[in-house]
N, C-alpha and C positions, 0 to 999 in steps of 0.2 A: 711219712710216705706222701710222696707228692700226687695231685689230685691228677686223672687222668685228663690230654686236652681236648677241648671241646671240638665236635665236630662243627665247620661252617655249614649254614642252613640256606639254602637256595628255593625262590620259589620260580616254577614256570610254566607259564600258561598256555593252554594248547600242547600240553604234557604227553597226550593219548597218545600223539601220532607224529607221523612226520620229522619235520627239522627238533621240535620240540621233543619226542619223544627221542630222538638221537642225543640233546643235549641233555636229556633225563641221565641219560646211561653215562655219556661221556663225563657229568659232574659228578655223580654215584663213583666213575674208574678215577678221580681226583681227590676223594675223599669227602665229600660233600654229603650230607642229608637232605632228601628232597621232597619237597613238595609238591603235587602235579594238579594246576589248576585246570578244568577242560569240563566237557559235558557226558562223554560218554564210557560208559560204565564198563564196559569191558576193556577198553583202550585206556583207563586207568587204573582196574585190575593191572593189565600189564605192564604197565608202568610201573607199580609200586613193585611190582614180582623182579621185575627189574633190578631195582635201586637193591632190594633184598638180598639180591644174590649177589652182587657187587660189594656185600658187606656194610651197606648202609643202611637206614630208616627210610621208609619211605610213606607219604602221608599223602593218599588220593582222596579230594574233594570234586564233587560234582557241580563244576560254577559255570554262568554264564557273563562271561568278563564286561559284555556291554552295560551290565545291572550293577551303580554300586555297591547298593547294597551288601549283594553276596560275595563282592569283591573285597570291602571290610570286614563282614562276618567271616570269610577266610581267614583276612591276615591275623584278626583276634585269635582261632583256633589255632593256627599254623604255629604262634608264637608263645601261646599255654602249651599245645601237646609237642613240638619240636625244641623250640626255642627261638633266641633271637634272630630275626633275619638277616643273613648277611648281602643275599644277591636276590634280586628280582629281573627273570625277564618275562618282559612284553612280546609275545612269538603270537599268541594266538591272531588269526583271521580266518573269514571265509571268502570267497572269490568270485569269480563266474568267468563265461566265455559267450560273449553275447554285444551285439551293436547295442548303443545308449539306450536307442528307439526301442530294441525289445526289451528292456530291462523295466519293471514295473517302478513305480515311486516306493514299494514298500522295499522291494528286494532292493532297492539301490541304499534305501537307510537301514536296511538292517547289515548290508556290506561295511556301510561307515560305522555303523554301531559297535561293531565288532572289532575290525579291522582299526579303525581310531581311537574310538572312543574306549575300547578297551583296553588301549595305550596309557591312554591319557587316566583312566580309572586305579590300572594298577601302578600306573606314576604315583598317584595321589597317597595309593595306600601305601606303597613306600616310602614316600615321604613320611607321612605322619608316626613312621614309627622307628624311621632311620635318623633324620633330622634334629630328635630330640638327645639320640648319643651321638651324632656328629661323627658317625662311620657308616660303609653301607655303599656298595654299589649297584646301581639301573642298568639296563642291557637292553633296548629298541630295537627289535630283528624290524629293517628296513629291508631295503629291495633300488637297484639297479632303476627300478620305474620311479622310483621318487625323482629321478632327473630327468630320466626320458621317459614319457609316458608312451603304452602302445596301444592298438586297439583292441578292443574288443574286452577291454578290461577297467573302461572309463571309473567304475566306483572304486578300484583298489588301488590304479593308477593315484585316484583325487586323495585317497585315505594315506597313501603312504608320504605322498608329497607334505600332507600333513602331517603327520609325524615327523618326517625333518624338521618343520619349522616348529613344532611343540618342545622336540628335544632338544632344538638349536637355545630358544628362548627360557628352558627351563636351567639348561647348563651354564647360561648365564646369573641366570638372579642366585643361584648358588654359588656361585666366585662371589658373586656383589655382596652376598650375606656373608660370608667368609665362612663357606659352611665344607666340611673335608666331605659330604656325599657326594659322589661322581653319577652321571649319566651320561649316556654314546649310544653310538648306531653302532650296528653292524649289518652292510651293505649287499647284498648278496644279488647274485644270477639264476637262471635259472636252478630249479633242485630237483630231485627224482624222488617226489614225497608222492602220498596218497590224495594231496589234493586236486589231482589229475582225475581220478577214480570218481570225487565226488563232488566236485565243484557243479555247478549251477550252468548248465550247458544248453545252448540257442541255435550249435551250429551244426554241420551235419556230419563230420568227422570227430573223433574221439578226441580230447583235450592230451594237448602234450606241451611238456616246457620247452623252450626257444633255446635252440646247440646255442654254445656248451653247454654241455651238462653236468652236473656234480652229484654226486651221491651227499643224503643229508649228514653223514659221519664226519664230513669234510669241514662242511658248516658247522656242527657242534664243537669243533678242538676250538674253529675259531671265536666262537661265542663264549668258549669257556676261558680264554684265555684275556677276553675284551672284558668279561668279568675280574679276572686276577690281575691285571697289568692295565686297568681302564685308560681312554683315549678316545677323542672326539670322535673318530671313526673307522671302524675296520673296512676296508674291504675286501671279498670275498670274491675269486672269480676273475681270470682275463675277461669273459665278458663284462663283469661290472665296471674294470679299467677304458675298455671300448666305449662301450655306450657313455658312459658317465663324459670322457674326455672328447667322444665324439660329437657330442650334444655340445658339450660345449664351445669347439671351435667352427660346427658349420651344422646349427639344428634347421636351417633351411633343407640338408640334405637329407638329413633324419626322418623330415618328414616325407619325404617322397621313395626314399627306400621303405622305411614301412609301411606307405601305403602301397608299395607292389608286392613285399612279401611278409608284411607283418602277420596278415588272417591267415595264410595257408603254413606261415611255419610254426601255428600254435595248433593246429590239428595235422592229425595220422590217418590213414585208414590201415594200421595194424590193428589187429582184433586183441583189445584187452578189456579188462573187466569195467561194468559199470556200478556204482550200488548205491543211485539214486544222490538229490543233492544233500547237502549236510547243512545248507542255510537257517532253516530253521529247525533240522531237527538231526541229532546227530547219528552218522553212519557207522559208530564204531558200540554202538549202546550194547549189543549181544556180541560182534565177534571184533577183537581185535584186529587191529588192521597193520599194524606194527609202525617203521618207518619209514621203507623205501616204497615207491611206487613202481612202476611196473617196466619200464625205462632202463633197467641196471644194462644191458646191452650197447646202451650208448652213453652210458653215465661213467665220468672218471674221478679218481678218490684223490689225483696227485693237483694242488693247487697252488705254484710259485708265490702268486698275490699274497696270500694270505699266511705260506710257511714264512715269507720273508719277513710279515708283520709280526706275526708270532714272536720270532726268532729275535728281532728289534725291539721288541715289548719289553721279553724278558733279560735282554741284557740291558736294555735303561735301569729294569726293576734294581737288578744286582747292584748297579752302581747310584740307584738314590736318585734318578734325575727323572 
């Protein structure tokens, strides 16, 4: 009697909510068991409720990704009580909407701490425990701003930019060791996630992401597929193609259209919920907050960019190349 196969084990950070908790579900609907690293305690209740009912295991730990620490004390537990890891993504950040000026020195490092350095932490612990079987793939949810930065967002703009060049230089020393673990980005545009609701706000309209808009379900096929088909970089988004290709043939113009309509196309004065910042302490600890933000009215699901990438991924896969 042949032994039943294993289920692949994914872990992913900022699990609670958001883009994150879309890709909870969308690797749960692939057959995945997941892990959901994040802080608040009701948004990974639902996460795990999730994964459960999709027919999977789901394993919620309450971590703070900027802290190694509890970023290897996870991957220790994940891989006694799950098993071996097959996929790690880096999703988690927190944000703000605020000039440099008002942005305190703490809240600016605790933006990179998160936002970065929790890249860079659960790189590490994936490595240490993928490297040693020489399988195993990394998944870096980047951002559109790691090319063009815009304002009002100076520490996530800096944070992400970082992250290209972390992930750029770690995918290299892994060729050079001759090592089969993969890392990539996946690029994205604006999203209609909850951190609209909660982000760290300085100005005097409600935070809203920059048209186009995408619903985070769009994002997660493509994350999950950047997982099973890896590749230096997905991109997500005709806006991510704009910006990305526009910066790079005339970033003198870049700069002078966002400075006339960079600040007012990131706030609304539509009346939607607030519930305080999630920088240091998270907004989803008692009620779930799921994954869409409040934007589904202007948010669209269909994404040429990234169905075409998909679609090119998995028929290289088929053919070996």
């Amino acid at each position: 009697m042949s032994e039943p196969t294993r289920r692949p084990i994914v872990v992913v950070t900022g699990g609670s909510a958001g883009i994150g908790r879309a890709a909870v579900r969308e690797f749960a609907s692939a057959g995945y068991d997941v892990a959901i690293l994040a802080r608040g305690q009701a948004g990974i209740d639902g996460a795990v409720a999730d994964v459960e009912e999709l027919g999977g295991t789901g394993l919620g730990l309450s971590v703070d990704v900027s802290k190694i620490d509890e970023v290897e004390s996870a991957t220790d537990r994940i891989e006694a009580e799950l098993g071996e890891i097959d996929v790690w993504v880096n999703n988690a950040f927190v944000g703000s909407l605020a000039p440099f000026w008002e942005t305190s020195p703490e809240e600016f490092e605790r933006m990179t701490d998160v936002t970065y350095y929790g890249q860079v932490n659960g790189t590490r612990a994936a490595l240490r425990v993928m490297r040693g079987r020489d399988r195993g793939a990394i998944v870096n949810v980047s951002s559109s701003l790691a090319h063009r930065a815009i304002p009002l967002q100076s520490a996530y703009c800096g944070a992400k930019h970082a992250v290209k060049g972390f992930t750029e230089s770690v995918r290299v020393e892994l060729r050079a060791s001759g090592s089969a673990v993969t890392i990539g980005l996946v690029t994205l545009p604006g999203v209609n996630t909850t951190q609209f609701n909660w982000n760290l706000n300085r100005m005097p309209d409600h935070p809203q992401p920059v048209a186009p808009i995408l619903e985070p379900e769009t994002v997660a096929k493509a994350i999950v597929s950047a997982a099973q088909h890896p590749r230096r970089n997905t991109w997500v988004g005709i806006a991510t193609a704009y910006t990305v290709l526009g910066n790079r043939i005339a970033p003198w113009f870049m700069d002078r259209y966002l400075a006339r309509t960079g600040i007012d196309g990131q706030q609304t004065d539509e009346d939607a919920p607030r519930w305080g910042s999630n920088l240091f302490e998270p907004q989803d600890a008692d009620v779930d907050r799921g994954a869409r933000g409040p934007f589904s009215d202007k948010s669209g699901t269909f994404d040429p960019v990234s169905l075409v990438s998909r679609r090119a991924a998995a028929v290289k896969s088929r053919l070996g190349l």
